[in-house]
BAFITI-41314 format. One record per residue: x, y, z of N, C-alpha, C, O in turn. Coordinates in steps of 0.1 Angstrom, whole numbers, padded with zeros to 4 digits, always signed. Layout:
<pts>
XYZXYZXYZXYZ;...
</pts>
This chain:
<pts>
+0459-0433-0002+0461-0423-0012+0448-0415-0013+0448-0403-0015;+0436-0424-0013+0423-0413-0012+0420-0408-0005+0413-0397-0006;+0426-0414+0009+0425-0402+0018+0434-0389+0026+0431-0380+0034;+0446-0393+0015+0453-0383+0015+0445-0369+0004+0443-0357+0007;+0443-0375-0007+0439-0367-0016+0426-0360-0012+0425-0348-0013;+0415-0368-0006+0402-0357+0005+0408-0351+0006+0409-0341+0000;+0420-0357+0020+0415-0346+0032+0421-0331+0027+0417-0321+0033;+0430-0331+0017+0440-0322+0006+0428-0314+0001+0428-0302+0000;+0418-0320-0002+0409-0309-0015+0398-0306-0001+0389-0298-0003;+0399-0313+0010+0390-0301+0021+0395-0290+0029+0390-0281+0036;+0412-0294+0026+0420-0284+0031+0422-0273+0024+0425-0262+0029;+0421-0276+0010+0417-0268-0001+0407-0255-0001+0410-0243+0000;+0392-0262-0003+0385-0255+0001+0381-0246+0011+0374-0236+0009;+0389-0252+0024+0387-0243+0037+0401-0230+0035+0401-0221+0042;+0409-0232+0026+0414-0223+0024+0408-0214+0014+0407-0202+0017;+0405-0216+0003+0392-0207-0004+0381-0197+0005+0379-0185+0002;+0376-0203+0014+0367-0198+0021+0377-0184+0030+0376-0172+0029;+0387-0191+0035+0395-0181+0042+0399-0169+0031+0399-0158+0035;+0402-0172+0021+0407-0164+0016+0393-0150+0011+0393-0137+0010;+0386-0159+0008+0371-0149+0005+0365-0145+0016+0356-0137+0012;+0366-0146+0029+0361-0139+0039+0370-0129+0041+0365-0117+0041;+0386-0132+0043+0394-0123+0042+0386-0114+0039+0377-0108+0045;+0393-0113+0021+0389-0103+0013+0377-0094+0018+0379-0082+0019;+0363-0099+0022+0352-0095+0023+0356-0084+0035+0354-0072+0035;+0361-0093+0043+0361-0082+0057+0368-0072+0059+0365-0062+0066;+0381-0075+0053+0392-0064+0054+0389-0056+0045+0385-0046+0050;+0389-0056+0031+0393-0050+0018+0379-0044+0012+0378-0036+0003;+0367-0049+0021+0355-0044+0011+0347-0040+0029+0338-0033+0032;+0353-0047+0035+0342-0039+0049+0348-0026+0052+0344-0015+0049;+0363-0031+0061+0374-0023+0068+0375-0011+0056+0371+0001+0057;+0379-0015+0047+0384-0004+0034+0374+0006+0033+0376+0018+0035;+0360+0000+0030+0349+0011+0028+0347+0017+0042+0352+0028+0041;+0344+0016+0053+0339+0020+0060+0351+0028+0072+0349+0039+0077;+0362+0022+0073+0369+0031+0079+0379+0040+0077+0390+0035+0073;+0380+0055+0080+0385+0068+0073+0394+0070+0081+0390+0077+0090;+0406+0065+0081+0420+0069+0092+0421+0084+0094+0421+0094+0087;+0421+0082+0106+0420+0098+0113+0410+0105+0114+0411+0117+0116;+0394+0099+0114+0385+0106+0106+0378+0097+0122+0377+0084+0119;+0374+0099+0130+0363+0094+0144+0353+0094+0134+0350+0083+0128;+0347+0107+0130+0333+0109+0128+0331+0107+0116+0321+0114+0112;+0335+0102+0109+0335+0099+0095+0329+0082+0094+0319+0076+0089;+0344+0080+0103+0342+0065+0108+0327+0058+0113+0320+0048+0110;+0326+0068+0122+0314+0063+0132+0302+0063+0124+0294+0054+0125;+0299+0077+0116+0288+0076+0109+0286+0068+0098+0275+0063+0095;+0298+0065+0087+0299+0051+0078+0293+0034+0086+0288+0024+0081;+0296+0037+0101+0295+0024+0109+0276+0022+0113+0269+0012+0116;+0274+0038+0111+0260+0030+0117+0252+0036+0103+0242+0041+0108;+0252+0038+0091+0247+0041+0081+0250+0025+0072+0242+0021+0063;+0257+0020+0074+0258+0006+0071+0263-0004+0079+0274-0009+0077;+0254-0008+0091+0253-0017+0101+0255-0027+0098+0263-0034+0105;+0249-0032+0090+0245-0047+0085+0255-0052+0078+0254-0064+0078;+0268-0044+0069+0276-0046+0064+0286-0047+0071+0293-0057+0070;+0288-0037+0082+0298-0041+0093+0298-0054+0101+0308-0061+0104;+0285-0057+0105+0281-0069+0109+0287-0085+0100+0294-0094+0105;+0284-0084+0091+0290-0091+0079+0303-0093+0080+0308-0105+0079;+0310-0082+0083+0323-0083+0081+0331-0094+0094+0340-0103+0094;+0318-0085+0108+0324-0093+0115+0315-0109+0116+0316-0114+0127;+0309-0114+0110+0304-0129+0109+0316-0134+0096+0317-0146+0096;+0322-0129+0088+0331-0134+0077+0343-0138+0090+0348-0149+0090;+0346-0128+0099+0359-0128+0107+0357-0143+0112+0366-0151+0113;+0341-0146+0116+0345-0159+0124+0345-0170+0118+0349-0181+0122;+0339-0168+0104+0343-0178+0094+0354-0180+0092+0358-0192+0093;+0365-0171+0089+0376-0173+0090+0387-0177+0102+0399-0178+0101;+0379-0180+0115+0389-0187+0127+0381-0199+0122+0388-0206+0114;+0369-0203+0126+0365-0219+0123+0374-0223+0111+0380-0234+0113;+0375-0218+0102+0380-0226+0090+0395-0225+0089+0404-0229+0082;+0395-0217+0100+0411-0221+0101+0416-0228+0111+0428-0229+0111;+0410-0234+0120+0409-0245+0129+0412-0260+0117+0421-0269+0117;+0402-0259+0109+0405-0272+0104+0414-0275+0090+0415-0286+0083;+0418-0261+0089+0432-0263+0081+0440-0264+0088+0444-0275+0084;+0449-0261+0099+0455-0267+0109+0458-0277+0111+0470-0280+0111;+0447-0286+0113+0445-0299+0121+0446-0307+0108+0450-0318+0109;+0441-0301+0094+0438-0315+0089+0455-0312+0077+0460-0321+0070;+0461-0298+0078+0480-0300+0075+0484-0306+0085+0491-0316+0083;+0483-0303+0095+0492-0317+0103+0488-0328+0101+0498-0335+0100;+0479-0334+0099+0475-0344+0097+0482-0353+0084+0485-0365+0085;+0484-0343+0071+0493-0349+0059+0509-0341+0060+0516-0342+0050;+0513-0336+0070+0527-0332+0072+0535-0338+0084+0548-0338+0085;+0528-0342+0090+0539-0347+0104+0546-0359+0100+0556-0360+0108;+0545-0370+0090+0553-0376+0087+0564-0374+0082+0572-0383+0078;+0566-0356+0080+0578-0350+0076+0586-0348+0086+0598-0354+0087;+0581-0341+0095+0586-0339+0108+0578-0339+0119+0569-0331+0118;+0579-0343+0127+0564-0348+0139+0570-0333+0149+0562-0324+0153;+0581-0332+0151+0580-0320+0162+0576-0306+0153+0568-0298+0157;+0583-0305+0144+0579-0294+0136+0563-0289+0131+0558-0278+0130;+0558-0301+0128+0543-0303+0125+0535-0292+0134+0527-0282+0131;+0541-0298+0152+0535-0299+0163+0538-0283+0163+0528-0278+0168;+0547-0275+0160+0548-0265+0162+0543-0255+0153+0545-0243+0155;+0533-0258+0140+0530-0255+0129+0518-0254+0131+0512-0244+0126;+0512-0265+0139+0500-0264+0146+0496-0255+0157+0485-0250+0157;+0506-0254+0168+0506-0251+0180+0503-0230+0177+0495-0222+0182;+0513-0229+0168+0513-0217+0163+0500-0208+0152+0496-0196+0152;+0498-0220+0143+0487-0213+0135+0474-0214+0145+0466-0204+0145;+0471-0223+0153+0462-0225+0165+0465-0210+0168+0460-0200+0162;+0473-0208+0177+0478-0192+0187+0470-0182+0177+0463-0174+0182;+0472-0183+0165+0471-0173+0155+0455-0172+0153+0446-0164+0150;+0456-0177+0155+0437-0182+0155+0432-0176+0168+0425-0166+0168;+0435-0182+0178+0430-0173+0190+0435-0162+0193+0427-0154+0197;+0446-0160+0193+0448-0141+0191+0439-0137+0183+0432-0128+0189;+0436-0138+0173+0429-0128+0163+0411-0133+0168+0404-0122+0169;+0405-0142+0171+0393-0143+0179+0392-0135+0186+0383-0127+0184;+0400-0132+0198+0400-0130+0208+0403-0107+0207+0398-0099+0215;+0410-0105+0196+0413-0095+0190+0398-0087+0182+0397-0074+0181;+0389-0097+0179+0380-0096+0174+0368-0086+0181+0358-0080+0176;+0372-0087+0193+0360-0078+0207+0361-0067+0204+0351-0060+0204;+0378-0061+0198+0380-0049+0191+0370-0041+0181+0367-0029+0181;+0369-0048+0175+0357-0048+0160+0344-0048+0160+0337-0043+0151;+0340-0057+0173+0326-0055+0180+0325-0040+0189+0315-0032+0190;+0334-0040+0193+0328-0027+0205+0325-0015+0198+0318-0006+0203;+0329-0014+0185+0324+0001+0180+0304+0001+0180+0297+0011+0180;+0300-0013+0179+0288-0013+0176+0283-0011+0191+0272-0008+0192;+0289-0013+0202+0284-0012+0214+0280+0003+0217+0269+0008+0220;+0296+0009+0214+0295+0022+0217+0289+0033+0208+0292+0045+0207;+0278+0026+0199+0273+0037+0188+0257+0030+0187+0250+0032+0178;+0255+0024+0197+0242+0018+0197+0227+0028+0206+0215+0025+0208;+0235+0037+0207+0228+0045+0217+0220+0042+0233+0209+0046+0238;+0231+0033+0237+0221+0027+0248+0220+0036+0258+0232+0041+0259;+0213+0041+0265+0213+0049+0276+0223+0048+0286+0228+0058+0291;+0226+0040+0289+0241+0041+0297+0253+0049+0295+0261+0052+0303;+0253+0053+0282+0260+0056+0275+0261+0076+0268+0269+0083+0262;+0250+0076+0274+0244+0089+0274+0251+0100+0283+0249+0112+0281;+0262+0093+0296+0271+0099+0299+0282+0107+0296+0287+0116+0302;+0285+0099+0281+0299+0100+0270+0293+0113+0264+0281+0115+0264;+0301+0122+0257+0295+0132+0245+0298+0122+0235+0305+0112+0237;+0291+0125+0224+0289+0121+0207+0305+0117+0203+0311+0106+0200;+0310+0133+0204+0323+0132+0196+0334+0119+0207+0344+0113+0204;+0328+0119+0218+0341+0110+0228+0338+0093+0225+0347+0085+0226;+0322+0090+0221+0321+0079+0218+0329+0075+0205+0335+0065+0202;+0326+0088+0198+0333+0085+0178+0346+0083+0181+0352+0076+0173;+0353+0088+0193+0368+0088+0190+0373+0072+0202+0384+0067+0204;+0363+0069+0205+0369+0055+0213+0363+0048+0200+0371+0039+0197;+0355+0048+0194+0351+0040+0183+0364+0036+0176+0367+0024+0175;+0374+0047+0170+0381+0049+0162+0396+0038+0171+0403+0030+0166;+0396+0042+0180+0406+0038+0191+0404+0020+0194+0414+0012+0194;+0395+0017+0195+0386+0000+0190+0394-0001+0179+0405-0007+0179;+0390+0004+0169+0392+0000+0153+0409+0002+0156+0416-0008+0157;+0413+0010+0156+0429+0012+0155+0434+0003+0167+0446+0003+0167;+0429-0004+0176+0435-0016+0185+0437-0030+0176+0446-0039+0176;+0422-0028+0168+0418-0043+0158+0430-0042+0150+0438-0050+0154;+0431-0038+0145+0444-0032+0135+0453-0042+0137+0455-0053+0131;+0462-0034+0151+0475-0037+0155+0472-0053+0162+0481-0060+0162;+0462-0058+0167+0456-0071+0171+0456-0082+0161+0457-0094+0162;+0456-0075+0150+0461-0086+0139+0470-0086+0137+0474-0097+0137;+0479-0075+0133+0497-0074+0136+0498-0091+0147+0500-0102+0144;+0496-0087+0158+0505-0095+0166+0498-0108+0162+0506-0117+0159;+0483-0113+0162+0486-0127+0156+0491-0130+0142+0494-0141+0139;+0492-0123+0137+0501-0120+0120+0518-0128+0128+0521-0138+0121;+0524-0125+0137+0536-0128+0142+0536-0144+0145+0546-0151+0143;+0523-0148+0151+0520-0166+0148+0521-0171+0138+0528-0181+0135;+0512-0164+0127+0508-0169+0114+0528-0170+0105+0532-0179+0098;+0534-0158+0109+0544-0160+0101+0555-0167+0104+0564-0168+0096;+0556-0175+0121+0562-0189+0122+0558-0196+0119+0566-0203+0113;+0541-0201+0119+0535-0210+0112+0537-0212+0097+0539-0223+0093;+0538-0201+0088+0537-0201+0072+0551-0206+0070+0553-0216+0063;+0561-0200+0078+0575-0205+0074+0580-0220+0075+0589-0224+0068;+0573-0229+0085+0574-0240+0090+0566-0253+0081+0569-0265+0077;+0554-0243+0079+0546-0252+0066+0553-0251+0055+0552-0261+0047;+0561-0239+0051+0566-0241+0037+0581-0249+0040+0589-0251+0031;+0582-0252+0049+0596-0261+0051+0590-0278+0050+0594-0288+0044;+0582-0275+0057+0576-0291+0051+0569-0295+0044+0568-0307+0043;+0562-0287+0035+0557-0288+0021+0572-0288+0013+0570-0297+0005;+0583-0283+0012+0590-0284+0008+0600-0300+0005+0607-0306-0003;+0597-0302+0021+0602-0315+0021+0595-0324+0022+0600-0334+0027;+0582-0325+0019+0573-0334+0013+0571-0341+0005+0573-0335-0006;+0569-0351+0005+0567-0359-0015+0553-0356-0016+0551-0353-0028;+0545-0355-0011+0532-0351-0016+0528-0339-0024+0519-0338-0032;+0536-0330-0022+0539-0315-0028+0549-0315-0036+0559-0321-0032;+0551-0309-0047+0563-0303-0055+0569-0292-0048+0562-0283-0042;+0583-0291-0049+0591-0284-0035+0586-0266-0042+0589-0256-0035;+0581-0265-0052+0582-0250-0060+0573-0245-0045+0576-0236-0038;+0562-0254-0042+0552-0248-0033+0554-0246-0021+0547-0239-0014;+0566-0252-0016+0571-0248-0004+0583-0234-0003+0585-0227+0006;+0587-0234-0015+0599-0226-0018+0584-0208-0016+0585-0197-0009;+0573-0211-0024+0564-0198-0021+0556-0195-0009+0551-0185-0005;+0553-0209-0003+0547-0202+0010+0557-0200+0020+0552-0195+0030;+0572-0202+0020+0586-0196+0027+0585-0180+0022+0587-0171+0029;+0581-0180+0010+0582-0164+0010+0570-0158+0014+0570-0146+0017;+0561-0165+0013+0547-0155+0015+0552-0154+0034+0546-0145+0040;+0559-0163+0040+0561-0160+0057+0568-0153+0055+0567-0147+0066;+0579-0146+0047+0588-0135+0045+0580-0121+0046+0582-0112+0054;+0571-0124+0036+0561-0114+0036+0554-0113+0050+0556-0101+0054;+0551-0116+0055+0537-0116+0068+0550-0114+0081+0547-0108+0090;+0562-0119+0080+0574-0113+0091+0576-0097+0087+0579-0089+0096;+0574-0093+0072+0579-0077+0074+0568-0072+0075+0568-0060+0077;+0558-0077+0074+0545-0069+0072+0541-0065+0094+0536-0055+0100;+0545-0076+0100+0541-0074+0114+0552-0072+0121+0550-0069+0132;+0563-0073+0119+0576-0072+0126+0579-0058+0124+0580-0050+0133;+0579-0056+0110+0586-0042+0105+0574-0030+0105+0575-0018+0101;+0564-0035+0109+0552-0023+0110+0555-0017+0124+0553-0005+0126;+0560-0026+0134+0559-0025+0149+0574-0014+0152+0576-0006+0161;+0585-0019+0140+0595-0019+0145+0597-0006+0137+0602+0003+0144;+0594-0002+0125+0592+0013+0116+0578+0010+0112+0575+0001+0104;+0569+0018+0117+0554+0025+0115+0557+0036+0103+0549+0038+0094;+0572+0045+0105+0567+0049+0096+0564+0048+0078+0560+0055+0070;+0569+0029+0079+0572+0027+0065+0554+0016+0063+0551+0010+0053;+0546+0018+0073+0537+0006+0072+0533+0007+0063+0526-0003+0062;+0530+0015+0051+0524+0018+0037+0531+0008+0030+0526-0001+0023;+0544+0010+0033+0557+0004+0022+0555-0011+0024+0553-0020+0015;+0555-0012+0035+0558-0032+0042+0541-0036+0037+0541-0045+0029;+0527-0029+0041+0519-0033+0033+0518-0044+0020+0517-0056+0018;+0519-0030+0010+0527-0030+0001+0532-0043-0006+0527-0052-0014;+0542-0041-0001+0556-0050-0009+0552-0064-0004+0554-0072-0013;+0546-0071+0008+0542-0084+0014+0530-0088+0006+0529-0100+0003;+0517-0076-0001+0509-0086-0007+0508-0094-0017+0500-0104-0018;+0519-0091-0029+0519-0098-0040+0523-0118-0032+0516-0127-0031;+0535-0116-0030+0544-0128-0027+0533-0136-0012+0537-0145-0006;+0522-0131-0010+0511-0135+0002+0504-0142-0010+0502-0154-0009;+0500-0132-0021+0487-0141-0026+0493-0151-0035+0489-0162-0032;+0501-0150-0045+0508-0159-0052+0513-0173-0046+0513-0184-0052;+0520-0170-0030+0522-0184-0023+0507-0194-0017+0505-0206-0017;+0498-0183-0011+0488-0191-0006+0482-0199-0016+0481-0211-0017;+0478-0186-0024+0468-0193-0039+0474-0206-0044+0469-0217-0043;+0488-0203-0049+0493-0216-0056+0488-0225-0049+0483-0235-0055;+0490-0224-0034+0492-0240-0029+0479-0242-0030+0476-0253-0034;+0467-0232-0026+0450-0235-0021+0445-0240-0036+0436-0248-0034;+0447-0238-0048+0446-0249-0059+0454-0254-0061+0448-0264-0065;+0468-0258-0061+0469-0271-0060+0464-0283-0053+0463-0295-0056;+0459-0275-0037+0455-0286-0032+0437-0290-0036+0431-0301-0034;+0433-0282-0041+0419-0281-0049+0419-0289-0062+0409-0295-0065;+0429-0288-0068+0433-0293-0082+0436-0307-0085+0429-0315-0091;+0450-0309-0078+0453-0322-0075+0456-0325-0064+0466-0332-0062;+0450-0319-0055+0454-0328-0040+0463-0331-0038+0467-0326-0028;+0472-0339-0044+0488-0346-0035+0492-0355-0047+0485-0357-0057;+0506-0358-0044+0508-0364-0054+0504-0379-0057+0497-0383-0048;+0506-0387-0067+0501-0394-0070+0511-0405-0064+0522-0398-0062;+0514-0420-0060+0523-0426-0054+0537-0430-0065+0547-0436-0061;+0534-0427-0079+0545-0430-0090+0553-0419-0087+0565-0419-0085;+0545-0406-0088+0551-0394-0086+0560-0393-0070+0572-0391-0072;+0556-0395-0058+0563-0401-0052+0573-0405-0050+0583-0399-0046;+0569-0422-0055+0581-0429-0057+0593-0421-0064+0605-0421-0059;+0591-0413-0075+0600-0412-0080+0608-0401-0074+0620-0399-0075;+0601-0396-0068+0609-0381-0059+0618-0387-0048+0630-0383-0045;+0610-0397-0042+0620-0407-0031+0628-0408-0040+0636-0399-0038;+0631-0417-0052+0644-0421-0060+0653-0409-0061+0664-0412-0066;+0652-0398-0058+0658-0390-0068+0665-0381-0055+0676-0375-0055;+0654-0382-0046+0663-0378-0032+0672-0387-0028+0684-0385-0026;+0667-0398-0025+0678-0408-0020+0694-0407-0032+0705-0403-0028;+0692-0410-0044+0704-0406-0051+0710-0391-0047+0722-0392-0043;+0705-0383-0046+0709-0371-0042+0718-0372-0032+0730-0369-0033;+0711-0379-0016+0718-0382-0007+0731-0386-0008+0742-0381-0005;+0728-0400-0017+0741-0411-0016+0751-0398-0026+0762-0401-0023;+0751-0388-0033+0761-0383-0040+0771-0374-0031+0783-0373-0033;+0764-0369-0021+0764-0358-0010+0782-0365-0002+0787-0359+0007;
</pts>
């Protein structure tokens, strides 16, 4: 039971962290600094605050490490729910993780191509600002598609948080919707672009309300206690036998 309850409040935590780099990188880097449709806007926000762009991308890899060991350490308290499903919960938020690493070169190359290296001296000004912009709008859509991991994975975890006794089912019933959310947000961006304001939108409330709930509860009280438990066993099994 104590070591159910750790490994719950380090799983905790490392979802905290994710969620504050998030924030940092998308919403206070990406937001300030890049001007849709705007190359030169873009480019000169990028090298007038270098060190902030930089930031954003050292938050990015805080956020794959720490999502490695949220992964590994929910499987770890869910596969006694379902061992193949776990495996697939894993296998997928993993993918999600390396897509978006690997997506990440996206986000670096603007500093390549604005660094003035002599090699580079080939390109005009305005042709480097507008591959800059073309990087950044790749990064974009590179998160879209591991967004499409993350929202088998979210769905699969809230099925077995759901059918967990360690969890109360309310928390599985919201991180099933926050994967509702993260399927229209990357399915329906790909599939109608022209509504991606709308799908934005409408996916972040039911994103932060499912993650959050669960990342303090698992901060809060870790798991349940074995009375609590027990008694959920009792109450499913009666359920059963009524069926």
């Amino acid at each position: 039971m104590k070591s159910e309850k750790k490994t719950a409040r380090i799983t905790g935590i490392l979802y905290l962290i994710i969620f504050f780099a998030n924030m940092f990188a998308y919403f206070y880097v990406s937001e300030s600094l890049i001007v849709a449709g705007d190359a030169t806007a873009t480019a000169n926000n990028i090298m007038a605050s270098e060190s902030l762009y930089r930031g954003g991308l050292v938050s990015y890899l805080i956020v794959f490490l720490s999502d490695i060991g949220v992964a590994v350490l929910l499987y770890g308290l869910l596969k006694p729910v379902n061992k193949p499903l776990a495996q697939i919960f894993l296998v997928t938020r993993l993918m999600q993780t390396a897509v978006h690493a690997v997506n990440l070169l996206n986000f670096f190359f603007p500093l390549l191509l604005l660094n003035g290296e002599t090699y580079l001296t080939a390109f005009a000004p305005a042709q480097l600002q507008s591959a800059t912009l073309l990087f950044l709008n790749a990064h974009y859509y590179g998160v879209l598609i591991s967004e499409a991991f993350f929202t088998v994975s979210t769905l699969i975890l809230g099925y077995l948080v759901y059918k967990s006794t360690l969890f109360p089912s309310i928390l599985g019933i919201l991180l099933s919707i926050a994967g509702l959310g993260y399927l229209l947000d990357s399915f329906g961006i790909f599939l109608m672009p022209q509504y991606e304001t709308f799908f934005a939108e409408i996916m972040m409330l039911p994103v932060i309300i499912g993650e959050l709930t669960f990342t303090f509860y698992l901060l809060i009280k870790g798991v349940r206690t074995p009375k609590q438990k027990q008694v959920i066993a009792r109450q499913t099994t009666q359920a059963e036998g009524k069926k």
